[in-house]
N, C-alpha and C positions, 0 to 999 in steps of 0.2 A: 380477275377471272382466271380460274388453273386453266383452263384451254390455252390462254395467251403466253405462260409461264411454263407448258405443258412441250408449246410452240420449239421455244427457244431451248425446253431441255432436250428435246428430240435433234434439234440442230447438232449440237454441243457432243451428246453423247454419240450419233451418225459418226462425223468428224472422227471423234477416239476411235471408236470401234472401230473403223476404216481403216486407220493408220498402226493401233494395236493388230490386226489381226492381217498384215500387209503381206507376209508369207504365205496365209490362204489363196489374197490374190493374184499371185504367181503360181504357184505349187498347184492348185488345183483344173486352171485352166488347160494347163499341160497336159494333166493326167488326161481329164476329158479328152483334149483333141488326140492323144495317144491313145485311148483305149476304140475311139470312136467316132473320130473327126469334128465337124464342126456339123451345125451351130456349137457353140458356146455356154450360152445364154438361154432360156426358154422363156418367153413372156406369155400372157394368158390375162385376158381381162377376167376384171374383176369389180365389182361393183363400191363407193368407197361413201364418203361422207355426203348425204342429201340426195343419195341414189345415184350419185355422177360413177361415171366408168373410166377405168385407167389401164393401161398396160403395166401390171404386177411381175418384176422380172426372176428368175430364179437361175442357178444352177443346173444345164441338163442334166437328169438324172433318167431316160430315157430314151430310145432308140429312137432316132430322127424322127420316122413316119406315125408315131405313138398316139394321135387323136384319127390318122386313120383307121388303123387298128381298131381301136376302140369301138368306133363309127362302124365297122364293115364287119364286126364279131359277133353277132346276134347273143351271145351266150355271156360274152365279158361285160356286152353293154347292160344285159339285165343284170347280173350278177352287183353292177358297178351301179344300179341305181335302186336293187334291190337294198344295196348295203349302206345307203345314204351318203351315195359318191363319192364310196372306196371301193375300192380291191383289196383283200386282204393277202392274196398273193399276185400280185400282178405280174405277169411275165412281159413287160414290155420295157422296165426295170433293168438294168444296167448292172454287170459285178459292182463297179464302181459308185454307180448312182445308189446303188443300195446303203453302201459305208455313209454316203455323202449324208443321205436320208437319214441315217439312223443317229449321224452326230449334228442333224440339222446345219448342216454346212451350203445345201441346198439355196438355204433363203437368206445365204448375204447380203446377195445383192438386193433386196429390197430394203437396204438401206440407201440403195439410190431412191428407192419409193417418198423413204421417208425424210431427207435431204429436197426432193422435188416438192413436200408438201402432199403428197398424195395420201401417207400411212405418219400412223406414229409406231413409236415403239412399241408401245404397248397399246392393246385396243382390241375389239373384238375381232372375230374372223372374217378374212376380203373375200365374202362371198360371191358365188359365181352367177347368174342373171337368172340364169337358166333353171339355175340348181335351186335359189327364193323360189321361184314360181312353182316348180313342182314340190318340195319340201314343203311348201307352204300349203299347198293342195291337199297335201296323205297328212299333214299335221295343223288342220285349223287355227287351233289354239295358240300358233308363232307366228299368225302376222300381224297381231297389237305388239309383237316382242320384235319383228324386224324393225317396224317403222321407227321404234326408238333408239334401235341398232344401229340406224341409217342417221342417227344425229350427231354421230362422234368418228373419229376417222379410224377404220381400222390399222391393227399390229402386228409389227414383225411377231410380238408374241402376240399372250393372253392368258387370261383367267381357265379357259378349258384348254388352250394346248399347255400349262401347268399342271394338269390334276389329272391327264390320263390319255391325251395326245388324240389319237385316230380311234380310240377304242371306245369313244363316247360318239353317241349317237344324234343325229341332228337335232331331234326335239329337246336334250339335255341342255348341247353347248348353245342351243339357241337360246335357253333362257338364262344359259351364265353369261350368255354376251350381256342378254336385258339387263341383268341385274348391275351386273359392271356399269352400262349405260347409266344405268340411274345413281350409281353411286361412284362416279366420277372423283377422283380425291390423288393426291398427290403420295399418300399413307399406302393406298392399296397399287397405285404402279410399281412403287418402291417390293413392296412383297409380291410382287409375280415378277418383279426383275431379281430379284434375289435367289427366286426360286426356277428360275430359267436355265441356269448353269445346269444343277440336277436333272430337269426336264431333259436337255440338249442331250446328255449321257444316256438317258434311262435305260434305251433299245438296242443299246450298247455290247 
């Protein structure tokens, strides 16, 4: 079964990657605490394989108190859920966090995710609890497309952060998650890792 082989290449490749890219994790934590102190780290649950929930960690790329904000901004929070939770300018957004963002440096460390068995490499996106329920509400048609979402684990990448990143809209990437879901293959992880390096650049 490719899940089980799927398993093991997520291990293998976590490991490399960790180790290839060991000056990100020095060099950037620095920066962080030099531009902006600590935390370090940001985590945020996220919803993963069979609906279970995980703490998804990343790179701050945002001012400490940044889900206060949000919460006590009447104007950012519609905007943020008008947009199908984004901001397309967010000012809560970091000089730094911004670079980090744009060359997806951000979401390193969710290769501790993927190492713990939470995410794989590749997979659809670690949707947030909150965000299914209302997404799913303003777009009926995506929750025959989540529940098959919710059978594979999600990815550091994927299929829609390959083909257009933040600029694609929930009802889209939700059905390229589906589609990825059902066509699960060892062919098509290989071409959305291939095409991840360009992605990583684009916003560059």
């Amino acid at each position: 079964m490719y899940q089980d082989i799927k398993r093991v290449i997520d291990i293998v490749f976590a490991i490399f990657l960790a180790v290839l890219f060991l000056p990100v994790w020095i060099i950037t934590p620095l920066l962080i605490y030099f531009e902006s102190g600590t935390p370090i780290f940001y985590r945020h649950r996220r919803i993963g394989m069979n609906g279970k929930e995980f703490w998804l960690y990343k790179f701050r790329t945002m001012v400490t108190n940044a889900d206060k904000i949000l919460l006590h901004n009447k104007r950012l929070l519609a905007e943020f859920k008008n947009g199908d939770w984004k901001l397309k300018n967010d000012p809560r957004i970091t000089k730094l966090g911004r670079i980090l963002r744009n060359l997806t440096i951000d979401e390193f460390p969710q290769l501790f995710n993927v190492l713990r068995g939470e995410m794989s490499l590749v997979g659809p996106r670690a949707y947030v609890k909150q965000e299914i329920k209302e997404q799913t509400k303003k777009y009926p048609q995506t929750k025959k497309w989540i529940r098959s979402i919710m059978l594979v684990k999600p990815g550091v990448t994927g299929v829609w952060q390959t083909s257009g990143r933040n600029e694609i809209p929930f009802v889209k990437r939700a059905k390229m998650d589906y589609d990825y879901s059902k066509g699960l293959s060892f062919w098509g992880d290989l071409n959305i890792i291939l095409k991840t390096p360009e992605a990583m650049v684009s916003k560059w």
